[in-house]
C-alpha positions in Angstrom: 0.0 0.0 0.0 1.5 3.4 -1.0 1.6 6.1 1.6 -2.2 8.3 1.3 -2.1 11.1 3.5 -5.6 12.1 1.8 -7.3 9.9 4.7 -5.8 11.9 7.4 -8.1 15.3 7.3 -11.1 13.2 8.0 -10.0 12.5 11.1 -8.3 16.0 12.5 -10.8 16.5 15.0 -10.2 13.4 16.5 -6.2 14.0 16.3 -6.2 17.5 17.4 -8.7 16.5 20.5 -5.8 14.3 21.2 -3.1 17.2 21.4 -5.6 19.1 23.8 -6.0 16.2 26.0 -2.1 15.7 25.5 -1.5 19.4 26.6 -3.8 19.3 29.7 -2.2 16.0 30.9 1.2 17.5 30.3 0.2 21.0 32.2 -1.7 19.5 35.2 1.0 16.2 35.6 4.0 19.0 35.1 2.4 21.2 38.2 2.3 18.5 40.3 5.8 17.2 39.7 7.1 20.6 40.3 5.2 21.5 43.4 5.7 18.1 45.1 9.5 18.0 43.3 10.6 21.3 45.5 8.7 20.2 48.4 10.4 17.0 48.6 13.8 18.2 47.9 13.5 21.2 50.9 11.9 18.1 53.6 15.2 16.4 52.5 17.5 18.8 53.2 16.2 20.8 55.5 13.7 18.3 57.3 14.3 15.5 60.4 15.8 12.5 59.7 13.1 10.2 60.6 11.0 12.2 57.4 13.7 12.7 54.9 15.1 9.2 54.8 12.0 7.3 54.5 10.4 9.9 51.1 14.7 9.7 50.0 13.7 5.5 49.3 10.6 6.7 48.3 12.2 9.2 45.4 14.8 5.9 44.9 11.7 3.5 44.3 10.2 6.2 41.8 13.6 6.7 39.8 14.6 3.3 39.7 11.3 1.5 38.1 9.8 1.8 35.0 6.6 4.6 34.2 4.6 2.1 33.0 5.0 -0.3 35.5 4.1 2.7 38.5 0.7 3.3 36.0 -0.2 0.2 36.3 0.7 -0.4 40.1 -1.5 2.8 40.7 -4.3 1.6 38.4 -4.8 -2.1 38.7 -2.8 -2.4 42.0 -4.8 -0.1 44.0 -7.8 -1.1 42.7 -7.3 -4.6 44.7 -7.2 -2.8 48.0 -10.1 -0.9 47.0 -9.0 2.8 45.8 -10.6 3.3 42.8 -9.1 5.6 40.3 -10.4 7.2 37.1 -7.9 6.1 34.4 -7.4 10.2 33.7 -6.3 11.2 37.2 -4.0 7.9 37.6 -2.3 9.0 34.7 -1.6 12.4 35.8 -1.0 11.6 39.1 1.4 8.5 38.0 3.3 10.7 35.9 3.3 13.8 38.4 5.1 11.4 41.1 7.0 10.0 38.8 8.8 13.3 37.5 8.8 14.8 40.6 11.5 12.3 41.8 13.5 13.6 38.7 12.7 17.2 40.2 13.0 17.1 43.4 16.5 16.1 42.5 17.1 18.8 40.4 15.8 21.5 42.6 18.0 19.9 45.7 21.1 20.5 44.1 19.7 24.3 43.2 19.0 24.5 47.0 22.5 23.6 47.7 23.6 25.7 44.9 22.2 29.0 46.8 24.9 30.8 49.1 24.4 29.3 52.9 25.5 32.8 53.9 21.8 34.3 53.0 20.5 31.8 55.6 22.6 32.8 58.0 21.7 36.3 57.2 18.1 36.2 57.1 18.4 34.5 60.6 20.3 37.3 61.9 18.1 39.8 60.2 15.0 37.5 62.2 13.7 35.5 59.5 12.9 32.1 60.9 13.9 28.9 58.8 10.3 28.5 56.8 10.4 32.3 55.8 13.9 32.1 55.5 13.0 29.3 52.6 10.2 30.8 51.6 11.4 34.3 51.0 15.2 34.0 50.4 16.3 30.6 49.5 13.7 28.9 47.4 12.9 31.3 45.2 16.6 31.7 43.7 16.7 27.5 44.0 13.2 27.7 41.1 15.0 30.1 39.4 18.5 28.4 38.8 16.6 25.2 38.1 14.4 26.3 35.4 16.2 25.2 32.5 16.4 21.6 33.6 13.0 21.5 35.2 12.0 22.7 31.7 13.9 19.8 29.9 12.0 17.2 32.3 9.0 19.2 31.5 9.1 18.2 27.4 9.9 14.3 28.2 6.8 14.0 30.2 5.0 15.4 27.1 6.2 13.1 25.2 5.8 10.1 28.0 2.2 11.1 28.0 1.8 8.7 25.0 2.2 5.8 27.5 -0.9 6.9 29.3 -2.7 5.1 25.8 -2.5 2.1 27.3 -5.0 2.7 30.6 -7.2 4.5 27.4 -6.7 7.7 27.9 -7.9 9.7 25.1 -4.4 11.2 23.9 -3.3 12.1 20.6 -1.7 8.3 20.5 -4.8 6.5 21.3 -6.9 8.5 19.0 -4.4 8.3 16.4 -5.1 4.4 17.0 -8.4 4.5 16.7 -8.2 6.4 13.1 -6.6 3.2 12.5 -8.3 1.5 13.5 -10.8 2.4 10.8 -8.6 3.3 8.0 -6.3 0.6 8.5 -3.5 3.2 7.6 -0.9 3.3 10.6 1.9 4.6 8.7 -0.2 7.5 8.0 -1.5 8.3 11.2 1.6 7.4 13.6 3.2 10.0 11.0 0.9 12.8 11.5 1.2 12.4 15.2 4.9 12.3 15.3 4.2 15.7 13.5 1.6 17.3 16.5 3.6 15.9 19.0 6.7 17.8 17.2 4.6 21.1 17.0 3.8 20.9 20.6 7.5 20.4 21.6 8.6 23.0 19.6 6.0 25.5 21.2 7.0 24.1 24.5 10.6 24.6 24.0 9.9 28.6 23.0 7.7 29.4 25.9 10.4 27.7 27.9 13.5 29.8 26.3 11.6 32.7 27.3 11.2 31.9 31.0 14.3 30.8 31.5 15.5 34.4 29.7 13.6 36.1 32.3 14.7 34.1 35.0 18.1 35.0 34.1 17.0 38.4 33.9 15.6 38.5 37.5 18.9 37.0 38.8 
């Protein structure tokens, strides 16, 4: 069969509901991997022992394992002990913990990056230790670690395309089921490699730009 692209415009709503869906996954999954990221990495560091070591395995278990593996842990697994969850928020939550690992790594060596002169400073100056964070310290920690944060940012886009197997409607499953009725994969694998291009291209720009600011601000 010779390549037909002619099939694909039938089918662009499906395949551009798919980006959408992709694009909310990626922006509601990247939030929670950053919050949670710099929360875990400032209980590490800056938190007791008997907290830090125990969500330090926990970051270990998260790194070390496959994606799919944690999806289907949180999906099938927990359904056995009888939590429930919609096949949408596992996937954002599975691939919100799972990059916040990654994070939380990256902003802990930004926090140990920042000056531990300022701390002492603000102390003096009577800041205590969670203003001292909040105020001081953190903020110039998000800042330096931006650009990486960013680059973990546009492999979870492109990781969303694993969340096709718990159905989620993403732009690979729906590129499927045009497929599925066309039988044209070539065609329609093509076309998505292309959106999912677009989309990491846009990302990558909007990115550039906050990490010039950031920049800027330091």
């Amino acid at each position: 069969m010779s390549l037909d692209l002619s099939v694909v415009p039938s089918y662009w709503e499906i395949l551009f509901t798919g980006v959408l869906w992709t694009v909310l996954i990626t922006v509601l999954a990247g939030a929670i991997s950053i919050i949670l990221g710099m929360l875990i990495a400032t209980t590490t560091l800056y938190g007791p022992k008997l907290v830090s070591l125990p969500i330090r395995g926990i970051m270990f278990l998260f790194m070390g394992t496959p994606l799919l593996l944690q999806l289907y842990l949180l999906y099938y697994g927990l359904s056995q002990v009888g939590i429930m969850l919609p096949a949408f928020w596992t996937g954002i939550i599975g691939l919100g913990l799972h990059y916040a690992a990654y994070n939380a790594d990256i902003f802990g060596a930004s926090l140990r990056g920042v000056d531990s002169g300022q701390m002492e400073a603000a102390r003096t100056l009577g800041f205590g230790k969670g203003a001292t964070l909040r105020h001081f310290i953190v903020p110039q920690a998000v800042l330096a670690a931006l650009p990486q944060v960013g680059n973990n940012s546009i492999i979870l886009l492109k990781d969303t395309a694993v969340l096709s197997v718990l159905g989620i409607a993403e732009l690979v499953l729906n590129a499927q089921r045009a497929i599925s009725e066309t039988y044209r994969p070539f065609e329609f694998y093509l076309t998505a490699a292309v959106l999912y291009y677009i989309v990491n291209i846009a990302m990558e720009v909007l990115l550039k730009q906050a990490a010039r600011k950031a920049e800027a601000i330091r």
